[in-house]
C-alpha positions as CSV (number, residue, x, y, z in Angstrom):
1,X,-30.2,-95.4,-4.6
2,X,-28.5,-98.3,-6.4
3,X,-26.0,-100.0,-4.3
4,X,-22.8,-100.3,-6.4
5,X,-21.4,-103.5,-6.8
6,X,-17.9,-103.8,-5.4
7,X,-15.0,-105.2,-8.1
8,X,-12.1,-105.9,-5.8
9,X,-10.3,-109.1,-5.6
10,X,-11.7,-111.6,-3.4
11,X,-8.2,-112.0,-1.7
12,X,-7.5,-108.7,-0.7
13,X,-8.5,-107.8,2.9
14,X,-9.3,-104.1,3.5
15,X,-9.3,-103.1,6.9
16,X,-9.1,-99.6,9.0
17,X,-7.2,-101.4,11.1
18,X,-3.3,-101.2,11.4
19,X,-3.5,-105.5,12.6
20,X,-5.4,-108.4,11.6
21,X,-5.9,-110.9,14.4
22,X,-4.3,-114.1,13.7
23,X,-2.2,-113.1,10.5
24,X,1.3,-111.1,10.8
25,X,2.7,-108.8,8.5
26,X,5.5,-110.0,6.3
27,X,6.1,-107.7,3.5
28,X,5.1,-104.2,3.4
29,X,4.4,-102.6,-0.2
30,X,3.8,-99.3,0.2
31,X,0.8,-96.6,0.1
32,X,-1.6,-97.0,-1.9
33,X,-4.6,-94.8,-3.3
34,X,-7.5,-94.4,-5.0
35,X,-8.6,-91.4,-6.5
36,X,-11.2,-89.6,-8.2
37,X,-12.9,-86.6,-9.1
38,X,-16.4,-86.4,-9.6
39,X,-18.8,-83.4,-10.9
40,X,-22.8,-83.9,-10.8
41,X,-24.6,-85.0,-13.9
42,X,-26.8,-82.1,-15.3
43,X,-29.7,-83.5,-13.7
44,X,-28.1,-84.4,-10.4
45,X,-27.4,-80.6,-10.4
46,X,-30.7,-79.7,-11.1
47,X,-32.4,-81.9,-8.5
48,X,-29.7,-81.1,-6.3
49,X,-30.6,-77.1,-6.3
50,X,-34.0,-77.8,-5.7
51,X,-33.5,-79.8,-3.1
52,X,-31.0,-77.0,-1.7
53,X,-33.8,-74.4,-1.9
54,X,-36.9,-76.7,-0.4
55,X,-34.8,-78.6,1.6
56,X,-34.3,-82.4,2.7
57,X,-31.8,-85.1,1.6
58,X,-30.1,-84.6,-1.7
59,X,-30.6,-88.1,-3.2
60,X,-28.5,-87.5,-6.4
61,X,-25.5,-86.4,-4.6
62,X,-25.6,-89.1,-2.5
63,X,-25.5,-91.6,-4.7
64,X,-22.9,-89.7,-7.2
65,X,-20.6,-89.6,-3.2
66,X,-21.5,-93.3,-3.2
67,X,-20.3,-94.2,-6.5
68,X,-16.9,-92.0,-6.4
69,X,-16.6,-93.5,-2.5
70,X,-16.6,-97.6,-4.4
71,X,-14.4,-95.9,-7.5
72,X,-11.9,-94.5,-5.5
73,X,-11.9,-97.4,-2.8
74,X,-11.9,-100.0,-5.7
75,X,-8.7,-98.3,-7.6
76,X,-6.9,-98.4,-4.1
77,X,-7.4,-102.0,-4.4
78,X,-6.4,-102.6,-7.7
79,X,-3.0,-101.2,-7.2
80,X,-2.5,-103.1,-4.0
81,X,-3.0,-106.1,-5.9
82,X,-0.6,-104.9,-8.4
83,X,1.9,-104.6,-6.1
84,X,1.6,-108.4,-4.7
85,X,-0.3,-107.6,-1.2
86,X,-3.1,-109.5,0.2
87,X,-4.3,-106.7,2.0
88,X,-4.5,-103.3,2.7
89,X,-4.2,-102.2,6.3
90,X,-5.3,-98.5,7.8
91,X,-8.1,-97.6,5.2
92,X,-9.1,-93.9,5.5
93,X,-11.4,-92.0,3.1
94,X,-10.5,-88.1,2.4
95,X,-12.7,-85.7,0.5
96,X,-12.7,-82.5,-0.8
97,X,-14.4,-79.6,-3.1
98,X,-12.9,-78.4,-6.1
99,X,-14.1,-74.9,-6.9
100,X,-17.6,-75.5,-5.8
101,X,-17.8,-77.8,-9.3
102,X,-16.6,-81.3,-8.0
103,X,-15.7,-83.5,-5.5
104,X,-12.7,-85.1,-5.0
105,X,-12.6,-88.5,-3.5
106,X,-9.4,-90.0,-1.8
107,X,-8.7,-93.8,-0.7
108,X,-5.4,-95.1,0.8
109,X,-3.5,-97.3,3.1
110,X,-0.8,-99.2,3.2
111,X,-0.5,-102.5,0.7
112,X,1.2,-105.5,2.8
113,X,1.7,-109.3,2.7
114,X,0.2,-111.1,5.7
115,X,0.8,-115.3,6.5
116,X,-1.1,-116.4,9.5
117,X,0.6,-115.9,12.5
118,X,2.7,-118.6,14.3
């Protein structure tokens, strides 16, 4: 698997967390998300089924998760910085099938301002 590089802003801190030790919140922007939906190449499908039928890890899909997982995360990021935050607090992935065709990938939390505390 080929690790995807990530694209986000250096100065955006991305955290599952709802605090960042040292640093207060000052302005809050909003949700934000990243989203995308993703189908398996022909091949990935093909690989994929035989792997379904002799068993063992599914290699293609988990890099094609991978690369929606960094997609999605890196949009969410994007629009943060759109918005003016520095960071993105309470990161949480969701994901979902579509029909059994695709995989939809979902990125949020919330987009805020933080100073260092006082």
């Amino acid at each position: 698997m080929t690790p995807v590089p990530p694209t986000i802003p250096a100065q955006i801190l991305v955290t599952t967390t709802f605090a960042v030790e040292g640093r207060r919140v000052v302005a809050y922007k909003g949700l934000v998300r990243g989203l995308i939906v993703r189908s398996p190449t022909i091949e990935q499908g093909i690989l994929g089924g035989l792997k379904n039928i002799i068993g063992g890890q599914i290699g293609a899909y988990t890099e094609m998760c991978e690369q929606a997982r960094q997609t999605a995360y890196d949009r969410m990021v994007e629009q943060a910085a759109a918005l003016g935050a520095n960071a993105v607090l309470g990161v949480s992935y969701d994901a979902s099938e579509i029909k059994g065709v695709a995989t939809e990938v979902l990125c949020f939390g919330t987009a805020v301002v933080l100073e260092p505390a006082s």
